[in-house]
C-alpha positions in Angstrom: 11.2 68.5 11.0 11.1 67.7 7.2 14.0 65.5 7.4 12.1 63.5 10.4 8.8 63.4 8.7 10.7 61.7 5.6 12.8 59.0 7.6 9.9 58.4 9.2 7.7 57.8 5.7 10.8 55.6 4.6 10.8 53.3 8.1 6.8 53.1 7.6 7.0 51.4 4.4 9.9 49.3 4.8 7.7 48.2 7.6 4.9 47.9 5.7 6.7 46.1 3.5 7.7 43.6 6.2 4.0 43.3 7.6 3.6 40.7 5.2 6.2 38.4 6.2 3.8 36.2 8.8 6.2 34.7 11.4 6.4 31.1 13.1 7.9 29.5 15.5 9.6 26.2 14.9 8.1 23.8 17.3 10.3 20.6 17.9 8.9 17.0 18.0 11.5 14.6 18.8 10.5 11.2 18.5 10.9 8.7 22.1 11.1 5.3 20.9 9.8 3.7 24.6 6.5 6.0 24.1 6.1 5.1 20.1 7.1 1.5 21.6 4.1 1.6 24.2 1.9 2.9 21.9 2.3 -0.2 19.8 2.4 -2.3 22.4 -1.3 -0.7 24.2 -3.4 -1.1 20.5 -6.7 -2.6 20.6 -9.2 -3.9 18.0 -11.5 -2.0 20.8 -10.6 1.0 20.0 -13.3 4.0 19.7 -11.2 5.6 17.3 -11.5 2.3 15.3 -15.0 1.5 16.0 -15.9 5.3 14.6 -13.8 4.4 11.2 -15.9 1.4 11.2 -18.9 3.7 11.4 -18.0 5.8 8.7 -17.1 2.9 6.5 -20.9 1.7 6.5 -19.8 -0.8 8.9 -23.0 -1.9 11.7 -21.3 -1.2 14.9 -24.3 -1.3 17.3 -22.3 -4.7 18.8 -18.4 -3.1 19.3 -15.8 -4.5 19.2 -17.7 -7.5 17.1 -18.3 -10.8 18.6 -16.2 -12.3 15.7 -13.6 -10.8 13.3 -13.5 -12.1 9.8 -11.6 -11.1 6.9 -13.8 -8.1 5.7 -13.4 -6.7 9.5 -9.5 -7.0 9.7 -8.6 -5.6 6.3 -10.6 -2.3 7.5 -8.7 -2.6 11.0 -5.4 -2.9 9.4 -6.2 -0.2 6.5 -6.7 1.7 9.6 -3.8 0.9 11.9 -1.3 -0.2 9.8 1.9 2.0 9.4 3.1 1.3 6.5 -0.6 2.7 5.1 0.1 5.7 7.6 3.7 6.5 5.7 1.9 6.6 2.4 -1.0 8.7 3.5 2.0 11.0 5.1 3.8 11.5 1.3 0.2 11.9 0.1 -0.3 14.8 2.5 3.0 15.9 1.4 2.3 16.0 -2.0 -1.2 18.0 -1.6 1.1 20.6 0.3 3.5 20.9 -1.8 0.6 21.9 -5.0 -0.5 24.3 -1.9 2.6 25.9 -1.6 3.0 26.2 -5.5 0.0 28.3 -5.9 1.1 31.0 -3.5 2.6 34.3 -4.4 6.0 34.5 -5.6 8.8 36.1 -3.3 10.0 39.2 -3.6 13.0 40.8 -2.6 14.0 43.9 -0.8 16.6 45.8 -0.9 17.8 48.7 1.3 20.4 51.5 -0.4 21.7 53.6 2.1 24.4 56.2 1.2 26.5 58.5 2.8 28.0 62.0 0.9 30.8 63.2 2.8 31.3 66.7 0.3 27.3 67.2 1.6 27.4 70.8 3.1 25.2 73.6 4.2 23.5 71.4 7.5 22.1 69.1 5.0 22.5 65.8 6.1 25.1 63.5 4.5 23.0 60.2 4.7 20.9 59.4 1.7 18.0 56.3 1.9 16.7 54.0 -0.2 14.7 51.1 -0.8 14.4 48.9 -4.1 11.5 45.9 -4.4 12.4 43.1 -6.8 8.3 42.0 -7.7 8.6 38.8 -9.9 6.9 38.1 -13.2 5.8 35.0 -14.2 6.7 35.0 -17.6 5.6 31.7 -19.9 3.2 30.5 -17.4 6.0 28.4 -15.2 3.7 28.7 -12.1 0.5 27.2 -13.4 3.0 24.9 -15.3 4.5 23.6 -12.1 1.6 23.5 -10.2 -0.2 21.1 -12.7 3.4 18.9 -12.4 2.5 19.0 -8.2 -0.9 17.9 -8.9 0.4 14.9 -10.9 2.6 14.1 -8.2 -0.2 14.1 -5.6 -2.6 12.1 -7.5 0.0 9.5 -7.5 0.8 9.8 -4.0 -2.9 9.0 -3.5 -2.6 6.2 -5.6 0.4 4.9 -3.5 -2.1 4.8 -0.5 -4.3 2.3 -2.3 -1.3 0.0 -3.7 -0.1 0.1 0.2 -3.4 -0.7 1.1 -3.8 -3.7 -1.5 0.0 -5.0 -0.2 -1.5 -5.0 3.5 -4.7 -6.8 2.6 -3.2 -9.3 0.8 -0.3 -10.1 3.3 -3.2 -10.2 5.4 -4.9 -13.1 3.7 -2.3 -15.2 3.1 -1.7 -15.3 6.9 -5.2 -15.3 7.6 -5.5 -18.8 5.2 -2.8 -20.2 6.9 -4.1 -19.8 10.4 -7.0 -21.9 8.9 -5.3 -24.4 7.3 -2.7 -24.7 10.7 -5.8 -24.9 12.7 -7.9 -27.5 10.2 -4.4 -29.5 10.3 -4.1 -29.4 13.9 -6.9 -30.9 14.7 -6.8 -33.7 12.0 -3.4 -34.3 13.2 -4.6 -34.5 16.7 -7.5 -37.1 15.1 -5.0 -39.1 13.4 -3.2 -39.8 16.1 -6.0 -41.0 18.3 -6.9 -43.0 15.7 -3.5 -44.5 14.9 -2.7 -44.8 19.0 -6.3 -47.3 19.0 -4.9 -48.7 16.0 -1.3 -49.2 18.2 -3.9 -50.8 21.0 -5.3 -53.2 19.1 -1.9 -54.3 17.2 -0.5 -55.0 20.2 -3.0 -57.2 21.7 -3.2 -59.0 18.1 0.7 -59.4 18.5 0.1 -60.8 22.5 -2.2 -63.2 20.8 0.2 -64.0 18.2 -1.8 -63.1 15.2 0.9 -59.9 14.2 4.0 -59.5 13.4 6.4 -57.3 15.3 7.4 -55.5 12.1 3.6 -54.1 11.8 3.9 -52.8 15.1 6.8 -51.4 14.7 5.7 -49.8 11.2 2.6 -48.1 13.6 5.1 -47.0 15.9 7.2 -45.1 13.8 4.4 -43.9 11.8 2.7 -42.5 15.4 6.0 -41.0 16.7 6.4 -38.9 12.3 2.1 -38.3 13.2 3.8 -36.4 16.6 6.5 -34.6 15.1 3.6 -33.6 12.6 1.7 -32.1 15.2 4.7 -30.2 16.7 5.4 -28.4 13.7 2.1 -27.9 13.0 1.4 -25.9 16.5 4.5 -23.9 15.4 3.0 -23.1 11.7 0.2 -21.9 13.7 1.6 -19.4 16.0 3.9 -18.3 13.1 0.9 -17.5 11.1 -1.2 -15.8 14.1 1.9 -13.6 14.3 1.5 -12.8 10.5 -2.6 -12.0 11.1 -1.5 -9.7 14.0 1.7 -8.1 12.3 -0.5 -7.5 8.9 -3.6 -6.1 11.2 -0.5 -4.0 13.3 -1.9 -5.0 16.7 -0.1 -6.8 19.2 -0.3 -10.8 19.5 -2.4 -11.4 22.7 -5.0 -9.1 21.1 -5.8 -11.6 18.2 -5.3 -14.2 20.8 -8.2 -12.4 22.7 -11.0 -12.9 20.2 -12.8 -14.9 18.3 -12.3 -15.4 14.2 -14.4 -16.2 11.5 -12.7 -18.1 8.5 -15.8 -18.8 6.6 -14.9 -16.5 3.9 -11.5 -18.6 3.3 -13.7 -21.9 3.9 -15.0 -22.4 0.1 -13.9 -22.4 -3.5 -14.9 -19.7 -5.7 -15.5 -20.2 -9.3 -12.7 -18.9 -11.3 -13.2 -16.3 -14.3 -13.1 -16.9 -17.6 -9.3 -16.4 -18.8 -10.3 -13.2 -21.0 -12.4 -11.7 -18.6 -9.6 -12.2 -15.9 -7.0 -10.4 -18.0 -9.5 -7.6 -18.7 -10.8 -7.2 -15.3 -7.0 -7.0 -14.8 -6.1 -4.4 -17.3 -9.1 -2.3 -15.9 -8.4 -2.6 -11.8 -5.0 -2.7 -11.4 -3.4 0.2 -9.0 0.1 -0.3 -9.8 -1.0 0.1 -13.3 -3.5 3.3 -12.9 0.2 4.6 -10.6 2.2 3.9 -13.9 -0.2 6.0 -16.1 -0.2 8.5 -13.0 3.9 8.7 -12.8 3.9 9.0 -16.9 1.9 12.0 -15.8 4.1 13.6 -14.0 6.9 13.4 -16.5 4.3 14.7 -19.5 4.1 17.7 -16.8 7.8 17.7 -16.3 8.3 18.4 -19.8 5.8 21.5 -19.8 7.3 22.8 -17.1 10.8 22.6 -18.8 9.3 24.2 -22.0 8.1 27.0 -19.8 11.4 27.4 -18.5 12.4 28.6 -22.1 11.3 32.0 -21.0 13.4 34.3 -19.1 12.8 34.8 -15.1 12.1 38.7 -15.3 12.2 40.6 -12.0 10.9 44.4 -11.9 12.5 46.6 -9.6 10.9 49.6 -8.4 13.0 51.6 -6.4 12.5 54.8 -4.0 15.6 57.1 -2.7 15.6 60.2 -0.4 18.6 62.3 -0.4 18.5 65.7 1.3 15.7 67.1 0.1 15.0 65.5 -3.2 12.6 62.2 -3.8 13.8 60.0 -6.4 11.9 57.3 -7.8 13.3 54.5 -10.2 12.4 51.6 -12.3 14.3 49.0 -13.2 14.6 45.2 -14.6 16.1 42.1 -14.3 16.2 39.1 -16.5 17.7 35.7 -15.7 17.9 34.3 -19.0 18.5 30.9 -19.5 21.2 29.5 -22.7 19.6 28.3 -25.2 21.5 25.0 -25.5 20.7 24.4 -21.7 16.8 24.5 -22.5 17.3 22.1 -25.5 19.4 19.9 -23.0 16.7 19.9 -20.1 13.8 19.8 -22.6 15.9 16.5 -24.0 16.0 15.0 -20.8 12.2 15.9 -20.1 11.2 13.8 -23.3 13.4 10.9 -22.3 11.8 10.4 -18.9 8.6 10.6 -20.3 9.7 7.7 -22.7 11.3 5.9 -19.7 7.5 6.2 -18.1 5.6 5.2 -20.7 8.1 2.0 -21.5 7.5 1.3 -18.0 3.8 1.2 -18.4 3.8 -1.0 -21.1 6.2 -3.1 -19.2 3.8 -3.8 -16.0 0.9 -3.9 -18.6 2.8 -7.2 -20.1 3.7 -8.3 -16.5 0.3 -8.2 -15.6 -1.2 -10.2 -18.6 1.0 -12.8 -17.9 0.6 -12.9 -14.3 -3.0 -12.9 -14.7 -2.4 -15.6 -17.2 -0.2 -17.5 -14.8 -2.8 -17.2 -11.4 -5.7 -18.8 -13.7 -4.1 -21.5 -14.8 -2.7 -22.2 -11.1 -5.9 -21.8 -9.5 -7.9 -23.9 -12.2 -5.3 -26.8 -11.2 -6.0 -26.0 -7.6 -9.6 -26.4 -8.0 -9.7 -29.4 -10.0 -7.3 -31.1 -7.1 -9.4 -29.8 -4.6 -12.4 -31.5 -6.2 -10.4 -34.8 -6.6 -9.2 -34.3 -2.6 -12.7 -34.1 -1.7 -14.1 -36.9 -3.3 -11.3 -38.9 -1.6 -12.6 -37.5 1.5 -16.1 -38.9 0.4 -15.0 -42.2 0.0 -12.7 -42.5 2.6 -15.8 -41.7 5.0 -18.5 -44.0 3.4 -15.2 -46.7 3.7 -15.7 -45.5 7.8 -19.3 -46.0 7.7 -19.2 -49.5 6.1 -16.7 -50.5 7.2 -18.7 -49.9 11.1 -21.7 -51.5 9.7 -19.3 -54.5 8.9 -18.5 -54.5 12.3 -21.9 -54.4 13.9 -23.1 -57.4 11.4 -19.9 -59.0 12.6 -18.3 -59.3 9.3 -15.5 -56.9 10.3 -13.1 -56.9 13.7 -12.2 -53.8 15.3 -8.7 -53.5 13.1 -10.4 -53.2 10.0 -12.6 -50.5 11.6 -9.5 -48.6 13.1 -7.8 -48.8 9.8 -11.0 -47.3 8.0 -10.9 -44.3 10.7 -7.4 -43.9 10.0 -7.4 -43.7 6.3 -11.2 -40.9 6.8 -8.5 -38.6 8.7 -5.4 -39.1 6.7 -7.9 -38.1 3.6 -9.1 -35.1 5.7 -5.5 -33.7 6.3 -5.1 -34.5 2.0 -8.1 -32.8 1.6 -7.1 -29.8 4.2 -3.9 -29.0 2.2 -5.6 -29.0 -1.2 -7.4 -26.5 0.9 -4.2 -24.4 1.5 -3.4 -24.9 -1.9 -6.6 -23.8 -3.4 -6.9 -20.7 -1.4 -3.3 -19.9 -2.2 -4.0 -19.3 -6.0 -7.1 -17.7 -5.0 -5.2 -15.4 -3.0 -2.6 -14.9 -6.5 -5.7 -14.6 -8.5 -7.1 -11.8 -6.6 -3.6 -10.2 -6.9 -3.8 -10.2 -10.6 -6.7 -8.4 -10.2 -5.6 -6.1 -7.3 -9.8 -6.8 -5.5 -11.2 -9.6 -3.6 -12.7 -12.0 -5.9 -16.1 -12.4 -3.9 -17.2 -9.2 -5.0 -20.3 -9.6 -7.6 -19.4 -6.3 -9.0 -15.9 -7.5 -9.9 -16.4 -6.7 -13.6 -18.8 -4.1 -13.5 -17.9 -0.2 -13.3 -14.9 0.2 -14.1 -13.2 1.9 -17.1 -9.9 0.7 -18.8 -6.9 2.7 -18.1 -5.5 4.5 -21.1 -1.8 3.4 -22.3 0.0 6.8 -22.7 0.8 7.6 -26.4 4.1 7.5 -28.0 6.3 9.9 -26.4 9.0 9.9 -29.3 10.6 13.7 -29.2 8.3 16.2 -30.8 10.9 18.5 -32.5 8.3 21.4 -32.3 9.1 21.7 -28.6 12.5 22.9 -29.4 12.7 26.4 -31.8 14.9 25.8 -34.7 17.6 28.1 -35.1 
């Protein structure tokens, strides 16, 4: 009965032992292209789930879907939808797991001893039973050391969310400013060459009449048929760029096709920051630059992980035996101790990646001055050819009007009007791709920056993001022999 009684003591606390051990089930999740393919294929910019991120952006969305999608209204639709934001917010998630799973309890091991005595006698039994428990101790603080590391890591993995979000914003308007210009150029193409076919009309009757040469007409001719090549391409430039809107907002092409846009906030120049306050603002916003600082984070955590690491793992190691009728308990301890030239080697290596980081920062620190540097002096050309474009326009159109008040006074035929109306649309297509170019460095400008340039609060807010400090190796990490 005593011998029962203690087996049975020794099975209860190896299974108490075990209790701990929660179990689960690995649950498959194969991926099926054709249902990930009509998911794609059935997204909406009327989707509830999209109208209640709206909501819980600030957004008013009394009127859903909206009557008219601008570019505010798609970048939030495509921070939403897009999966390339999705795969960042996925390693982000990662990231805040794995700090999770660094601040649980260390394993432990368990070990079962059983022995057999064949020179046992006297009915005893010959089988002894045992049971030893490894219980880890953290020893220099490489837990807490690792978790901080973890927390590093997931702060940039956040920050990688936000750089992925400024790539698919600005993708965005690029393709979003050239759907405007295509359109703007379509139509002036389309008004320049009803202009230049009445143009054609009345040439040929002057040439009927014998008061033009063939060689004009044939000059308008080829000039109309270049005007309807023009147009072709043009068409195509559009589609190509409504592709781009609908690939950047990750919705299918007959969705954008389906509603209405609003390209008034591409529609006007904006005044362009001072040089110095460009290159701050750009020093302050940056992501890529607040990721740098966050990855030279990481490694400063690397290293005090790796000078933790100096310490010997130590495992205790109680252990219980039965044998026969006598209870022995033991203690014991291990200790995994590492050479001392490895931990100078890995501490080494520690203090050069932290280098590498910090060089790096410094790096897109210079990249982004002269970028910055570069996108204002681009976009203060753009805007002072835009202004010169659109006082072309404004001449070009008061040469219209006079030039139809000639005619009604009778001091001008219908050629010279016809030639007027031409050169009013030709200057609108100049004045349409000084446009394009204008909202092109505008677009680079707010990339310097990493934030839309209409915001009032552009240079208000924000602090400057620290440069980390030297990282030349600190001899005192490393104990002198």
């Amino acid at each position: 009965m005593k011998l029962a009684s203690r087996r049975g003591a020794g099975v209860v606390l190896i299974l108490a032992l075990l209790a701990g051990c929660a179990r689960e089930t690995y649950q498959p999740k194969p991926i099926d292209p054709g249902a990930t393919e009509a998911a794609l294929a059935g997204r909406t910019l009327a989707a509830p789930a999209l109208r209640d991120y709206f909501e819980a952006q600030g957004q008013d969305v009394k009127t859903w879907p909206p009557e008219s999608w601008d570019l505010s209204a798609l970048t939030l639709a495509a921070v939403f939808l897009h999966p390339e934001i999705d795969v960042a917010r996925a390693r982000a998630d990662l990231a805040a797991a794995e700090k999770a799973t660094s601040r649980t309890a260390l394993p432990y091991t368990l070990t079962a001893r059983p022995e057999y005595n064949s020179a046992e006698g006297g009915g005893d039994t010959p089988w002894g039973y045992g049971l030893l428990v490894g219980l880890p101790i953290d020893l220099g603080n490489k837990r807490a050391a690792r978790t901080e590391q973890l927390a590093r890591v997931e702060e940039a993995a956040r920050l990688e969310v936000a750089v992925a979000s400024w790539r698919v914003r600005s993708r965005l308007r690029r393709h979003f400013v050239d759907l405007h210009v295509a359109n703007q150029t379509v139509e002036a193409l389309q008004a320049e060459q009803a202009e230049r076919g009445r143009l054609l009309a009345l040439m040929e009757k002057r040439l009927a009449a014998g008061m033009a040469a063939q060689g004009e007409l044939s000059s308008l001719r080829l000039r109309q048929a270049e005007g309807e090549l023009a147009l072709r391409r043009a068409v195509v430039r559009r589609e190509q760029a409504l592709a781009g809107v609908a690939e950047s907002v990750a919705v299918p092409l007959g969705e954008l096709q389906a509603v209405r846009l609003d390209f008034s906030a591409v529609d006007h120049a904006v005044p362009a920051p001072e040089p110095p306050a460009l290159q701050r603002a750009a020093l302050l916003n940056r992501i890529d630059l607040r990721r740098k600082l966050a990855d030279y984070a990481v490694a400063e955590a690397a290293l005090k992980l790796e000078v933790a690491r100096q310490y010997p793992d130590i495992t205790l190691v109680p252990g219980y035996f039965w044998d026969a009728d006598e209870t022995i308990w033991s203690i014991a301890g291990l200790a995994l101790v590492p050479p001392r030239a490895r931990t100078r080697a890995l501490i080494r290596e520690a203090e050069l990646r932290r280098e590498i980081e910090a060089r790096a920062f410094l790096a897109v620190q210079s990249a982004v001055i002269a970028e910055a540097q570069a996108a204002a002096s681009r976009y203060g050309h753009a805007l002072a050819a835009h202004e010169a474009a659109v006082d072309v326009l404004r001449r070009a159109r008061e040469r219209r009007r006079e030039a139809a008040s000639q005619f009604e006074r009778g001091y001008a035929d219908r050629v010279d009007v016809a030639n007027a109306a031409l050169e009013a649309v030709v200057a609108e297509r100049t004045a349409i791709v000084a446009m394009l170019e204008l909202q092109q460095g505008l677009s680079a400008l707010e990339d310097a920056v990493q934030r839309p340039l209409d915001n009032p609060d552009l240079f208000a807010g924000v602090q400057p993001a620290a440069a980390p400090a030297d990282a030349a190796l600190n001899p005192a990490l490393i104990d002198n022999d």
